[in-house]
C-alpha atoms as a printed R data frame, in Angstrom:
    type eleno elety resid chain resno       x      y       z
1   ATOM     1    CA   UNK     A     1  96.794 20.402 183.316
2   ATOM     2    CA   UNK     A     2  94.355 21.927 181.446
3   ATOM     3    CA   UNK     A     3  95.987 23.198 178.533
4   ATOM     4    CA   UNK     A     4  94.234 25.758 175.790
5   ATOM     5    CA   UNK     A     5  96.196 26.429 172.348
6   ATOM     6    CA   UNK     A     6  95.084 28.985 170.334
7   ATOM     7    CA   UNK     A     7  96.432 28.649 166.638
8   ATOM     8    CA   UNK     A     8  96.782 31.321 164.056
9   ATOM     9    CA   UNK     A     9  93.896 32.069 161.772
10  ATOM    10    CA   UNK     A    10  95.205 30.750 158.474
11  ATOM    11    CA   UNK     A    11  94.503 27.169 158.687
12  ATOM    12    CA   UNK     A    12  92.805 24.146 160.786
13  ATOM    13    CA   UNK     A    13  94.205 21.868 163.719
14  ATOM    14    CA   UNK     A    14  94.621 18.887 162.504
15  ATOM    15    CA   UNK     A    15  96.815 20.080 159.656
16  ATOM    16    CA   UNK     A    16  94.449 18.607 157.070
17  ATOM    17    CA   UNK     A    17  95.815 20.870 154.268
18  ATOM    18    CA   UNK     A    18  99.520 21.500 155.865
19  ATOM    19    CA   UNK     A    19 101.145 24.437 157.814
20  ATOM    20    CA   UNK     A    20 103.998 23.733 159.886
21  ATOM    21    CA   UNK     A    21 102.672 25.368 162.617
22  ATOM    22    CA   UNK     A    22  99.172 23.200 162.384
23  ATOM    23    CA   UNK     A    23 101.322 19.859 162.491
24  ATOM    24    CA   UNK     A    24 102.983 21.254 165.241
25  ATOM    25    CA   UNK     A    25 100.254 21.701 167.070
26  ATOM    26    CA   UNK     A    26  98.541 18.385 166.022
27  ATOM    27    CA   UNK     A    27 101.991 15.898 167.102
28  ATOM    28    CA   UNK     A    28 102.666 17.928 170.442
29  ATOM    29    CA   UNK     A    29  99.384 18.642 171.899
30  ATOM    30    CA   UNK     A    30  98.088 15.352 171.329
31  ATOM    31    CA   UNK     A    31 100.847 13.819 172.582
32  ATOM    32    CA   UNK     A    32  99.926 15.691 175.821
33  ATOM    33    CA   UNK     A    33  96.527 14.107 175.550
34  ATOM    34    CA   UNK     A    34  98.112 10.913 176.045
35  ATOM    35    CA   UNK     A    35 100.253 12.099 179.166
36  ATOM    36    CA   UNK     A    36  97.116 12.897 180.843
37  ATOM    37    CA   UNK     A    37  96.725 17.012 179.968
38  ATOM    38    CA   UNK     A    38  93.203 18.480 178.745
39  ATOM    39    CA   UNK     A    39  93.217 19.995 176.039
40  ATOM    40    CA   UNK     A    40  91.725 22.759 174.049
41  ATOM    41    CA   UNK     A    41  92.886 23.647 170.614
42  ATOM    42    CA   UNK     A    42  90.876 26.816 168.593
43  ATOM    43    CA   UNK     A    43  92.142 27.194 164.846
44  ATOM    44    CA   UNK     A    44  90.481 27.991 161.468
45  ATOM    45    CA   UNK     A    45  87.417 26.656 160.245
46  ATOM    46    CA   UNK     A    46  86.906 24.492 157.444
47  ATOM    47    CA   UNK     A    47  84.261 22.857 155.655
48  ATOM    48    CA   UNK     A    48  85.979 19.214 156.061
49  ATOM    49    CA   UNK     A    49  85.787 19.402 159.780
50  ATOM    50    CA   UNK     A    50  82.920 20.001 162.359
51  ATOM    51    CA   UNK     A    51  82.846 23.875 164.007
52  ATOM    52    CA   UNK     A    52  83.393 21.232 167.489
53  ATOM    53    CA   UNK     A    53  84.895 18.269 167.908
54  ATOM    54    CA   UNK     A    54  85.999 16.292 170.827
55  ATOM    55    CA   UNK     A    55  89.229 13.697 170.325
56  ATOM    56    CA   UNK     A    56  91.708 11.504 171.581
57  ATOM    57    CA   UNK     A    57  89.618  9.673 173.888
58  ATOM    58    CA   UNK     A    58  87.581 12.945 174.946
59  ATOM    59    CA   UNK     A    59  91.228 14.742 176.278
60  ATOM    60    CA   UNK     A    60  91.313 17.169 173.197
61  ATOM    61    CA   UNK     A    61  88.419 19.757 172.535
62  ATOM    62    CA   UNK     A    62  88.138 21.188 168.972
63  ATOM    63    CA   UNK     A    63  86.862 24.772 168.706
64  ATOM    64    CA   UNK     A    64  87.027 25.959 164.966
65  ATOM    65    CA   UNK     A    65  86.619 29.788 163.877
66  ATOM    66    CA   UNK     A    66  85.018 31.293 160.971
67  ATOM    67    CA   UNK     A    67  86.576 35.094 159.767
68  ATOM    68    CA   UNK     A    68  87.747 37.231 157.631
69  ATOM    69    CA   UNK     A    69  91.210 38.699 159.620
70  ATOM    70    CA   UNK     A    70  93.312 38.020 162.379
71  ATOM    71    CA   UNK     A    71  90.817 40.539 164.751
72  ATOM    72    CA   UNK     A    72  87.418 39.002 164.145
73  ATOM    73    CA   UNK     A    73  89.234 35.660 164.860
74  ATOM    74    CA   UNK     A    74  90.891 36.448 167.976
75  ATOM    75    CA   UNK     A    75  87.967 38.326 169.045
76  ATOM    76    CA   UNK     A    76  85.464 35.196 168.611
77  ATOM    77    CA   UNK     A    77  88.258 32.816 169.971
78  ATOM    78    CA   UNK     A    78  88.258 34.767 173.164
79  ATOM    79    CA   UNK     A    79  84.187 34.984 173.125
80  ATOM    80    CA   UNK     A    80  84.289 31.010 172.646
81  ATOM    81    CA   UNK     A    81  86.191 30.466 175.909
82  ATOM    82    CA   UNK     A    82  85.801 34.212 177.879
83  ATOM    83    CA   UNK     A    83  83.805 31.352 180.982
84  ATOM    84    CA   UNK     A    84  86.620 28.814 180.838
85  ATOM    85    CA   UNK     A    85  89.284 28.016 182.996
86  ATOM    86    CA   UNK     A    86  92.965 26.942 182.227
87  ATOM    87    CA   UNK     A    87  96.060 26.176 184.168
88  ATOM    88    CA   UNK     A    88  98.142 27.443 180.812
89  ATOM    89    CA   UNK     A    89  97.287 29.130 177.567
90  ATOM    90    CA   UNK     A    90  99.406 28.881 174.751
91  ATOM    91    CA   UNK     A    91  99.424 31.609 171.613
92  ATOM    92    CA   UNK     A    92 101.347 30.196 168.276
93  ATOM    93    CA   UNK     A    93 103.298 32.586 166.552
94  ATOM    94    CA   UNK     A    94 100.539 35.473 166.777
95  ATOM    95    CA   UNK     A    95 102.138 37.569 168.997
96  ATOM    96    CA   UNK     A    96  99.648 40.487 168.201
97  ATOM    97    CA   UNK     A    97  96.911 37.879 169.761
98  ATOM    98    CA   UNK     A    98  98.448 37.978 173.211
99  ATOM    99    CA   UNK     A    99  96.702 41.330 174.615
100 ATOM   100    CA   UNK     A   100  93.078 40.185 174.080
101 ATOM   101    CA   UNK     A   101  94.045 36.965 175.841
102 ATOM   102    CA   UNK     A   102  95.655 38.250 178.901
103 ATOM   103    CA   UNK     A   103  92.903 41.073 179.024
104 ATOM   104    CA   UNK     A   104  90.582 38.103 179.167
105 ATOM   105    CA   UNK     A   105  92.584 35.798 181.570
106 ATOM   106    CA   UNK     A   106  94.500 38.125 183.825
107 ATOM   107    CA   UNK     A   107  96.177 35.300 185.990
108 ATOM   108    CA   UNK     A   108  96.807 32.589 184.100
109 ATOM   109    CA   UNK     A   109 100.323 31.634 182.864
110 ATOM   110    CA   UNK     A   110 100.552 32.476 179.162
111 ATOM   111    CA   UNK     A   111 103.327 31.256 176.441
112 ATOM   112    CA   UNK     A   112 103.585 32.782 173.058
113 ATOM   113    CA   UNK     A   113 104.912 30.563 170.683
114 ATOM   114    CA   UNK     A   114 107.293 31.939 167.439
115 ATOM   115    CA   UNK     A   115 108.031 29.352 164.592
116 ATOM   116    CA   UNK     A   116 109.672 32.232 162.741
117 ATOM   117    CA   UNK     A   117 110.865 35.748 163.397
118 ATOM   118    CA   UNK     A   118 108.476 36.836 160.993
119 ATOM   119    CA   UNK     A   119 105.620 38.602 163.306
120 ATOM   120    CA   UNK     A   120 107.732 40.473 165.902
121 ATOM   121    CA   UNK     A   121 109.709 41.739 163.273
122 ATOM   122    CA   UNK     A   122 106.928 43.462 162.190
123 ATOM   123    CA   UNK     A   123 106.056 44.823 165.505
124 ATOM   124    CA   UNK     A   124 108.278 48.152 166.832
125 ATOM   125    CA   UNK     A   125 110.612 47.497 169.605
126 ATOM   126    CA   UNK     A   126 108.309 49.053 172.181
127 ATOM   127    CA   UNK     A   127 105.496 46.842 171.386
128 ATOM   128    CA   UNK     A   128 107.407 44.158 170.991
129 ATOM   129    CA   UNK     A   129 108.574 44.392 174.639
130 ATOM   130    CA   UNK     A   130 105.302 45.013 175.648
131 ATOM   131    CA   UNK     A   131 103.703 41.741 174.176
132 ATOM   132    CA   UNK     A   132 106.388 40.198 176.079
133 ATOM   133    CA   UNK     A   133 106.146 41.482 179.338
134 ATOM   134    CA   UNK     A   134 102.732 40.198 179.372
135 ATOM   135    CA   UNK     A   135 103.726 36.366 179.280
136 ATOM   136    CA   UNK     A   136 105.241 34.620 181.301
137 ATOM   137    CA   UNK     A   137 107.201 32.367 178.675
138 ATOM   138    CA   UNK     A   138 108.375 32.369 174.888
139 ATOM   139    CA   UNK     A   139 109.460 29.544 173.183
140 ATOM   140    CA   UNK     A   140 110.960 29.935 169.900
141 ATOM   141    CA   UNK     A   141 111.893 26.450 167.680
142 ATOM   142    CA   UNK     A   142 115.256 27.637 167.198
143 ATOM   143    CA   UNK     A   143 118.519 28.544 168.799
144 ATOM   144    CA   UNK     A   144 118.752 31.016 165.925
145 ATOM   145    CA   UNK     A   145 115.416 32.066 166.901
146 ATOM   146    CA   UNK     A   146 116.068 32.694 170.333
147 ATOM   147    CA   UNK     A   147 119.322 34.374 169.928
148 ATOM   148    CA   UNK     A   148 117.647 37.019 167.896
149 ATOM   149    CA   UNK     A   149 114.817 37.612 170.259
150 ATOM   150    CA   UNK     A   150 117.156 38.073 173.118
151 ATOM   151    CA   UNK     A   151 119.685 40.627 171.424
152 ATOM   152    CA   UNK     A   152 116.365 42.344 170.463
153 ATOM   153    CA   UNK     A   153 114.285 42.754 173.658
154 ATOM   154    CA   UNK     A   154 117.027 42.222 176.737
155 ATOM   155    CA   UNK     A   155 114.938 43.040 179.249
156 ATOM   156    CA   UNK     A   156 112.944 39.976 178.261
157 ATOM   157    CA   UNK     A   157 115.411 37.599 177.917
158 ATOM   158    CA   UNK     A   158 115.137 35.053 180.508
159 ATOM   159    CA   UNK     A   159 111.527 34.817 179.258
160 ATOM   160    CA   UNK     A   160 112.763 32.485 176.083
161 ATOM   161    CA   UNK     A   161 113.700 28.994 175.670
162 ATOM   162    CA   UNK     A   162 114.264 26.913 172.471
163 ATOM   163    CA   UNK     A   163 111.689 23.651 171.701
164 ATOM   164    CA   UNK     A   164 113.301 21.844 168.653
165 ATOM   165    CA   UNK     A   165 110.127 20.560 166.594
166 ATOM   166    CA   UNK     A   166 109.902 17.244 165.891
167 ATOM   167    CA   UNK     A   167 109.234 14.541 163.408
168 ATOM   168    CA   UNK     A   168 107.428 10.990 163.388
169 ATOM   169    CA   UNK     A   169 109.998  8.457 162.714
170 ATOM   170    CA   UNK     A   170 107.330  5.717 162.248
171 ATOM   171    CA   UNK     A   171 105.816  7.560 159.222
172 ATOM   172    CA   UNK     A   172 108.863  8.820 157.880
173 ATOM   173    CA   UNK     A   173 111.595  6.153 157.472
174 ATOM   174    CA   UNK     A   174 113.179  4.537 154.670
175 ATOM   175    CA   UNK     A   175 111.516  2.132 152.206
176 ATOM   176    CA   UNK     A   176 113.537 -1.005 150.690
177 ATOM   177    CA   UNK     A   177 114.064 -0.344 146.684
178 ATOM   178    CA   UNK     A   178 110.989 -2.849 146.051
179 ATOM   179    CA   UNK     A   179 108.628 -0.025 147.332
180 ATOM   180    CA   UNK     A   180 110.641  3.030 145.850
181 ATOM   181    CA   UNK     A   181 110.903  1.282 142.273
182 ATOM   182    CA   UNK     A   182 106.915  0.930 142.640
183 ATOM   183    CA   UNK     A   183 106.239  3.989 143.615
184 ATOM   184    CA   UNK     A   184 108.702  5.757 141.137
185 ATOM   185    CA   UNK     A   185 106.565  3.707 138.294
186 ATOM   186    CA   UNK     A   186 103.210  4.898 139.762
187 ATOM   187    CA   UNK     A   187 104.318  9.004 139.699
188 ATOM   188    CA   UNK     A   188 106.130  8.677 136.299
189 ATOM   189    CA   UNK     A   189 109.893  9.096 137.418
190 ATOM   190    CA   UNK     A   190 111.476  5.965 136.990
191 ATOM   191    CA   UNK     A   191 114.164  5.929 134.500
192 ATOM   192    CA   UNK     A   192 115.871  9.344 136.471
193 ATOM   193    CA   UNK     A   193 117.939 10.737 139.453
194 ATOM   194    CA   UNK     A   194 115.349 12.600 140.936
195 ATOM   195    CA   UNK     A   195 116.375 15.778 143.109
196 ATOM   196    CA   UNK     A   196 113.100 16.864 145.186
197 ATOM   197    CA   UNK     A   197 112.146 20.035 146.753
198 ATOM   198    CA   UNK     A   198 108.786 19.921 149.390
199 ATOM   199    CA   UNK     A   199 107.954 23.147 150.413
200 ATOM   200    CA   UNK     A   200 106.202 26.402 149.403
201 ATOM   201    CA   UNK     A   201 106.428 27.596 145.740
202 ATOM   202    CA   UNK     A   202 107.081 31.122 146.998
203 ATOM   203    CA   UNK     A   203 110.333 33.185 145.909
204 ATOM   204    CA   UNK     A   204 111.799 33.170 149.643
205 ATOM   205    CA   UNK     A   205 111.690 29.154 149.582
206 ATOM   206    CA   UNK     A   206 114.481 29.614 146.476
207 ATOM   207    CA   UNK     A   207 113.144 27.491 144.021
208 ATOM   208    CA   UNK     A   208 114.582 29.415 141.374
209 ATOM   209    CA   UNK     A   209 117.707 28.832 142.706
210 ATOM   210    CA   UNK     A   210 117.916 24.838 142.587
211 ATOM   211    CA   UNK     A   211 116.655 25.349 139.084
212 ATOM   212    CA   UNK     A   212 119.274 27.233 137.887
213 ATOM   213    CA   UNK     A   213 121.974 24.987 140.103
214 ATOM   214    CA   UNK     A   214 120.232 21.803 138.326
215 ATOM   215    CA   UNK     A   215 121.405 23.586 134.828
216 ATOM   216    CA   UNK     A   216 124.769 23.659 135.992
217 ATOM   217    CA   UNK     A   217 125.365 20.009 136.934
218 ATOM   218    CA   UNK     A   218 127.653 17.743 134.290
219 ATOM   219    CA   UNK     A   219 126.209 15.398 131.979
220 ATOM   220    CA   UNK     A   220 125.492 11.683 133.726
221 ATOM   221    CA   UNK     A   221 124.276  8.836 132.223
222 ATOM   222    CA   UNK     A   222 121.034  8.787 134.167
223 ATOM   223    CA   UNK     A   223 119.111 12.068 133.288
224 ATOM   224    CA   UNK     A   224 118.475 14.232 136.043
225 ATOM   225    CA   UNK     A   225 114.952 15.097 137.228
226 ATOM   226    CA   UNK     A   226 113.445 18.123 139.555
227 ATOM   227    CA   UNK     A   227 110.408 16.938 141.584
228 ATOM   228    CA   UNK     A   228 108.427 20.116 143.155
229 ATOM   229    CA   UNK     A   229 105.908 19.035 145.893
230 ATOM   230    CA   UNK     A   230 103.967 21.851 146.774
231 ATOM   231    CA   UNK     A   231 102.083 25.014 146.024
232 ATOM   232    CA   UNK     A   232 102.118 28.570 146.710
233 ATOM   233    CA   UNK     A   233  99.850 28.304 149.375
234 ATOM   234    CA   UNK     A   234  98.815 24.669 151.145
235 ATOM   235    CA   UNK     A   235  95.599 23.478 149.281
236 ATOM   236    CA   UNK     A   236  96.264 26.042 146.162
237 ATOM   237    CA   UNK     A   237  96.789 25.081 143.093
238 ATOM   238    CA   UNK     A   238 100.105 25.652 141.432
239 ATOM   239    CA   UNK     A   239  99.436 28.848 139.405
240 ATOM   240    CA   UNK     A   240 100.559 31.804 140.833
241 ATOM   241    CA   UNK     A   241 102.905 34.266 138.430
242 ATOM   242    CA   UNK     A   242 106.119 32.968 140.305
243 ATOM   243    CA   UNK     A   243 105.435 29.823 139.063
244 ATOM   244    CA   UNK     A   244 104.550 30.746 135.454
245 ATOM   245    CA   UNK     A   245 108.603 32.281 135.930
246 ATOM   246    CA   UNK     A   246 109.834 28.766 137.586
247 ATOM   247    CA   UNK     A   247 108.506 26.939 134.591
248 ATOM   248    CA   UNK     A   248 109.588 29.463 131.864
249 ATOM   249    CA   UNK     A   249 113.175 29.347 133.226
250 ATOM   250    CA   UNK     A   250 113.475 24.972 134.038
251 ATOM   251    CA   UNK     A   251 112.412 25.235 130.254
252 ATOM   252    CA   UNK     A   252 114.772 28.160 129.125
253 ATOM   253    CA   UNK     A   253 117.615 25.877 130.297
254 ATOM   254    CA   UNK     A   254 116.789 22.203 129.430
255 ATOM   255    CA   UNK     A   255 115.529 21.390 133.249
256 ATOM   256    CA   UNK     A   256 113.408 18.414 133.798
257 ATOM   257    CA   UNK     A   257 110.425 19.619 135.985
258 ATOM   258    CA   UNK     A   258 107.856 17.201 137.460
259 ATOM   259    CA   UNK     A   259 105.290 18.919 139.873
260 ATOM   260    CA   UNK     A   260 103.190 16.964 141.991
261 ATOM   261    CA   UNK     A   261 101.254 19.969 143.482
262 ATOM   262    CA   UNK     A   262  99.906 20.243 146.592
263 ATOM   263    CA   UNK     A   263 100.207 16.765 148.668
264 ATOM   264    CA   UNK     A   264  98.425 16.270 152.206
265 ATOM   265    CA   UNK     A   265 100.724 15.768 154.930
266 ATOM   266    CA   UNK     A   266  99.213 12.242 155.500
267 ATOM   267    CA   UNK     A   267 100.587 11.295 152.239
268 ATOM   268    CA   UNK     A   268 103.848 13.377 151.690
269 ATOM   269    CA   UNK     A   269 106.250 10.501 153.111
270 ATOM   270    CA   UNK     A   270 104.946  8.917 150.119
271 ATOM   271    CA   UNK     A   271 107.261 11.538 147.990
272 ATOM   272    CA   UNK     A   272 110.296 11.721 149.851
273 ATOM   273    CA   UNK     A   273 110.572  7.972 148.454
274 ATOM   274    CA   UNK     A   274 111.107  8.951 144.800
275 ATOM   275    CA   UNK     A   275 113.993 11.280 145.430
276 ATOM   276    CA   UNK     A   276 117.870 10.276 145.320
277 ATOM   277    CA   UNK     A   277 118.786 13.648 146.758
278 ATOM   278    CA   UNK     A   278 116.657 16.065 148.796
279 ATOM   279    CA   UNK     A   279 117.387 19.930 148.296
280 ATOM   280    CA   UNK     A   280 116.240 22.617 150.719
281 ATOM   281    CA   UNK     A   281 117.271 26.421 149.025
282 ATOM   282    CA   UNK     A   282 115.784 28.292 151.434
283 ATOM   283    CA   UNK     A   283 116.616 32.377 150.671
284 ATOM   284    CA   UNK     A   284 115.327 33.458 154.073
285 ATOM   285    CA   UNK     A   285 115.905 32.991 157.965
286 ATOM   286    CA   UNK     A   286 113.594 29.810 158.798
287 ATOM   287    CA   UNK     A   287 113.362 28.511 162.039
288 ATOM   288    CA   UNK     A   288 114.417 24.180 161.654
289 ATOM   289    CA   UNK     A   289 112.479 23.363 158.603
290 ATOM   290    CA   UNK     A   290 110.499 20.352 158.999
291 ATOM   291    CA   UNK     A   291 111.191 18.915 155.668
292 ATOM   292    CA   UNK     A   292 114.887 18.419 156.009
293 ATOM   293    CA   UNK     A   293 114.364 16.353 159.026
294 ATOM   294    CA   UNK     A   294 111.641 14.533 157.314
295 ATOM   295    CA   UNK     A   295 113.877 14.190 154.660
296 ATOM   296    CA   UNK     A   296 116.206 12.790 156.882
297 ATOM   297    CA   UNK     A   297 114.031 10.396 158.519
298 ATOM   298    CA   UNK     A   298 113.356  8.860 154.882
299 ATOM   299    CA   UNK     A   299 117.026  8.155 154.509
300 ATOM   300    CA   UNK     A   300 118.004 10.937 151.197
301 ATOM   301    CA   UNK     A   301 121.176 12.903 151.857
302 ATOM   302    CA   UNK     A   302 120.086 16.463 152.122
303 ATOM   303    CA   UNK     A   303 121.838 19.408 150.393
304 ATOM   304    CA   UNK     A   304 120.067 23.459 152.542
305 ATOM   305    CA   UNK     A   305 120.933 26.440 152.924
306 ATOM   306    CA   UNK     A   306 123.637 27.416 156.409
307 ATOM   307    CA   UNK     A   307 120.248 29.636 157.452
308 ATOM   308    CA   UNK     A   308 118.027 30.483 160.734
309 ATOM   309    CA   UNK     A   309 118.301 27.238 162.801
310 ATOM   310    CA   UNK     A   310 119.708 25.038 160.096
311 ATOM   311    CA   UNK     A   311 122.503 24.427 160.910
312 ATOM   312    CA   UNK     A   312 120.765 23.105 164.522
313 ATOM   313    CA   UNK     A   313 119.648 19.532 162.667
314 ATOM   314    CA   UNK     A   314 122.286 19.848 160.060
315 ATOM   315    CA   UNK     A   315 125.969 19.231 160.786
316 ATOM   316    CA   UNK     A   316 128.047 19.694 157.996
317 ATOM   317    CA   UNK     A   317 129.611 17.038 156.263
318 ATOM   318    CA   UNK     A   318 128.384 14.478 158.813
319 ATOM   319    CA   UNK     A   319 124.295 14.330 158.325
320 ATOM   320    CA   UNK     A   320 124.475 16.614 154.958
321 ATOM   321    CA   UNK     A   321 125.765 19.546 153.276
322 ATOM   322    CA   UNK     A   322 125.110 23.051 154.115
323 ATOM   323    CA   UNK     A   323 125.363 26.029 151.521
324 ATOM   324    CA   UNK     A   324 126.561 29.231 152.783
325 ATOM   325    CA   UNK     A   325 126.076 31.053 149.838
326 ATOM   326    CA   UNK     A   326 122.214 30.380 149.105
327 ATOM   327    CA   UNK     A   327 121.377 32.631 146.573
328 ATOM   328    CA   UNK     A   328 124.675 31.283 144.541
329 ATOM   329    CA   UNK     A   329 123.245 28.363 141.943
330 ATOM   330    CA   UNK     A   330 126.750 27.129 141.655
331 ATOM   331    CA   UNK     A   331 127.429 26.711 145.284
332 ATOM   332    CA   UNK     A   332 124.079 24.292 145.030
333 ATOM   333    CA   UNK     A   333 125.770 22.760 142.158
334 ATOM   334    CA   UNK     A   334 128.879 21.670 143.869
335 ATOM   335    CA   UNK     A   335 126.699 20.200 146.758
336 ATOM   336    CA   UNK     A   336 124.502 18.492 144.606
337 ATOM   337    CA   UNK     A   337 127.320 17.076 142.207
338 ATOM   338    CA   UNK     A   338 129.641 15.620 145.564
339 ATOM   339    CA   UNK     A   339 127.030 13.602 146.808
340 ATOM   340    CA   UNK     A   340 125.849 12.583 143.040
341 ATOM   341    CA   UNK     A   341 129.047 11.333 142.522
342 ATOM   342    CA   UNK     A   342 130.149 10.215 145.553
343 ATOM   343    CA   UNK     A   343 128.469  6.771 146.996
344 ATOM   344    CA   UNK     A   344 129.807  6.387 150.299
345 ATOM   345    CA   UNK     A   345 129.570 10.220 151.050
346 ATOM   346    CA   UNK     A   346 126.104 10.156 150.136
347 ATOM   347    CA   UNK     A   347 125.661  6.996 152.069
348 ATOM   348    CA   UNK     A   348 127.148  8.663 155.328
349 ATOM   349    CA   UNK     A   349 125.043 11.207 155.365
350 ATOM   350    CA   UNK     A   350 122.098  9.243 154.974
351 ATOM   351    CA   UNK     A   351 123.110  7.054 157.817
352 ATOM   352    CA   UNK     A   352 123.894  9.918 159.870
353 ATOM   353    CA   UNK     A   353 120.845 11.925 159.195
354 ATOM   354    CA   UNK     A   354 118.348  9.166 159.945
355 ATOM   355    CA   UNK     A   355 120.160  8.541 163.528
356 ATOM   356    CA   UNK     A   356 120.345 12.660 164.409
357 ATOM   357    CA   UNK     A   357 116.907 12.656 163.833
358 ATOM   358    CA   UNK     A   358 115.566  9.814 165.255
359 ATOM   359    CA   UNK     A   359 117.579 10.528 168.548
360 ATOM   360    CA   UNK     A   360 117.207 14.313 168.837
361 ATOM   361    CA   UNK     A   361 114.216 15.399 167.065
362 ATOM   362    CA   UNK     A   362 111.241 13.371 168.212
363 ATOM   363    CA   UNK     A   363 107.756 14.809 168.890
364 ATOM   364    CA   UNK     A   364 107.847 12.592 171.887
365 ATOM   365    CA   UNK     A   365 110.983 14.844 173.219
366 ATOM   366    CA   UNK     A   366 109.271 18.467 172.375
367 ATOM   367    CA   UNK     A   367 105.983 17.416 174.246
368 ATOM   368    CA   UNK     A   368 108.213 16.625 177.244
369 ATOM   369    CA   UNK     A   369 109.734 19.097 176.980
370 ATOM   370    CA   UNK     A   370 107.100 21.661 176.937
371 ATOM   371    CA   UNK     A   371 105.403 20.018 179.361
372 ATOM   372    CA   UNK     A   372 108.383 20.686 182.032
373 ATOM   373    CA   UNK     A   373 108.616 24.797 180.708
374 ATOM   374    CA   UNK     A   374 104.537 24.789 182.032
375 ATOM   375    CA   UNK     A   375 105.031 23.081 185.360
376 ATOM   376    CA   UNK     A   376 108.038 25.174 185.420
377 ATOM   377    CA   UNK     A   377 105.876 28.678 185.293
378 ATOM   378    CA   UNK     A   378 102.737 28.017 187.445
379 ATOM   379    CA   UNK     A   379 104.842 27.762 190.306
C-alpha cells in the first residue's frame, strides 16, 4: 500500500525531541516499511533534520513543514502532495485537518487518528459528526477513548476501533544491578530509594501531587529521592512558573528533588534504571500512557492514576497499583508505602508488568493491526 501520514504541527517524525504521538508514528509506520507498505510521513520542520528525506531502505519519504499555526501547515502539507496518489491517508489526532484532506483527495480511504480526547472535545457536536462522516475509519489508542467517542457521536460509531500503542521491549528491559549501581553513580542518586516520574512538567500530569504524597511517607532508613525527567514542553528547559511552584513546595516540605530535564527518547531507558518505584499521577483522562508501559518493560513496579485507558495496561494488584483518588496525596502515599515495604508484592508486580507488556503491547502487534483496519476499508 501506499500509505501517507500526516502528523500534527508541533513536532518532527522521527521523535527527535519526544511527543507521544511522533514515536508513534516513528515505531508503527516504519514497521510498515518493513512489511512492504510505502510510505509518506509530513510533520514539523526542524533545523536537525533535512526539509526531505528518504529512509528505511527508500520505503519511507520524509516531507517536513515550516509554519506558524495549524492552517499554514495543513495548507502547505496538502500543496506538498495535492499530485500524489495513495491507497490510504492517515490524519493523527488533528481532527480539524481532515476537511482540507478529503477536499484534496475525494476518494481515497481516510483514518483520523485520536491519542487523546483532547481535540474533538473542543469541536461542537455538529462538527464533530461532520469530521467524522468524512472518514472512513477512527482509531482511538484506548478503550476509554473509544467508549467516549461512541456515546458522543452514535451515528458514527461503527467508524471506531481501539489500536493499543506499543513499546520496544528490546530497548526497554531490565538491567542487572551491575549496570543500575553504575548508572545511579554517574546521575548522582546512589545512596537513595529513588521514586521517578517521566512525563510533562505541566499541572494536568500531577506532579504536585506525588510531591506532596512523597511528604507523607514514614521515615526509612534509606532516604527517599524524587527523580523528575522532563520539561514543560519536549526540548524546553525546565522553567516555566509551575515549576518555580513544584520546587518551592518539594522544599517547603523536606522533599528530595533531582531533575534531569528534558531527556531524548533515544536515551530515556537510560532513566527508568535509577528508579526503585515508578509513579504516574496523572490528573486528567490520558489515553494508555506510554511511560507506564515503558516503565514496565524496565522491570519497576508502577504506582498511576485508575484514569482514561489506564486501567487497559494496568491490572490492579497483579502488574501494579492503581489510584482512584488521583488528586488525593495520601491515596499515592499508601501505594507508594505497600510496595516500599513489601518485597515480594513489589516483586510480583514487576514480574507481571514486564510479561503484560511484552505479550500485549508490542509495536509489532499495533502495525498489524492497523495494517488489517486499511485492507479492511479499501474494499
Amino acid at each position: 500500500m501506499r500509505i501517507l501520514v500526516i502528523a500534527p504541527e508541533q513536532l518532527p517524525v522521527p521523535a527527535i525531541i519526544g511527543g507521544s504521538v511522533e514515536t508513534c508514528i516513528d515505531q508503527v509506520f516504519r514497521r510498515l516499511a518493513k512489511r512492504g507498505h510505502r510510505v509518506t510521513v509530513i510533520s514539523r520542520a526542524h533545523s536537525r533534520l533535512p526539509q526531505t528525506e528518504i529512509t528505511s531502505g527508500g520505503r519511507i519519504r520524509h516531507i517536513r513543514i515550516s509554519a506558524n499555526n495549524k492552517e499554514s501547515y495543513i495548507r502547505r502539507a496538502v500543496r506538498a502532495i495535492h499530485a500524489q496518489i495513495y491507497d490510504v491517508i492517515q490524519v493523527e489526532n488533528r481532527p480539524t485537518f481532515i476537511q482540507s484532506v478529503r477536499k484534496q483527495f475525494p476518494k481515497t480511504p481516510l483514518v483520523l487518528s485520536l491519542h487523546s480526547l483532547t481535540f474533538m472535545s473542543r469541536l461542537s457536536r455538529n462538527r464533530g459528526n461532520h469530521i467524522l462522516r468524512l472518514v472512513n475509519s477512527t482509531m482511538t489508542v484506548s478503550r476509554s477513548i473509544t467508549s467516549t467517542m461512541k456515546r458522543r457521536h452514535p451515528a458514527y460509531k461503527h467508524k471506531f476501533f481501539t489500536n493499543h500503542q506499543g513499546v520496544d521491549t528490546r530497548q526497554f528491559h531490565p538491567h542487572n544491578s551491575f549496570v543500575r549501581a553504575r548508572l545511579r553513580r554517574e546521575w548522582s542518586v546512589s545512596g537513595t530509594t529513588n521514586i521517578l516520574f517521566v512525563g510533562r512538567t505541566v499541572p494536568m500530569k500531577g506532579l504536585h501531587t506525588l510531591i506532596k504524597a512523597i511528604a507523607r511517607l514514614p521515615k526509612a532508613r534509606k532516604p527517599l529521592r524524587l527523580i523528575v525527567a522532563g520539561a514543560s514542553w519536549p526540548g524546553r528547559k525546565n522553567n516555566s512558573s509551575y515549576l518555580r511552584r513544584v520546587i518551592l513546595l518539594a522544599k517547603r516540605l523536606h522533599v528530595r528533588l533531582t531533575f534531569t530535564g528534558y531527556i531524548p527518547p533515544a536515551r530515556i531507558q537510560r532513566v527508568y534504571q535509577l528508579a526503585d518505584i515508578f509513579v504516574c499521577p496523572t490528573q486528567y483522562r490520558e489515553g494508555v500512557p506510554l511511560v507506564n508501559s515503558e516503565a514496565m518493560a524496565s522491570g519497576i513496579p508502577v504506582v498511576a492514576s485508575r484514569r482514561g485507558g489506564i486501567p487497559e495496561a494496568i491490572q490492579h494488584e497483579f502488574n501494579g497499583l492503581l489510584v482512584s483518588d488521583c488528586n488525593n496525596p495520601a491515596a499515592f502515599a499508601h501505594a507508594i508505602n505497600r510496595i516500599l515495604g513489601n518485597r515480594t508484592l513489589a516483586r510480583r508486580l514487576t514480574i507481571n508488568g514486564r510479561k503484560r507488556v511484552v505479550k500485549n503491547f508490542s509495536w509489532n502487534a499495533t502495525a498489524k493491526r492497523l495494517e488489517k483496519r486499511y485492507r479492511s476499508i479499501q474494499r
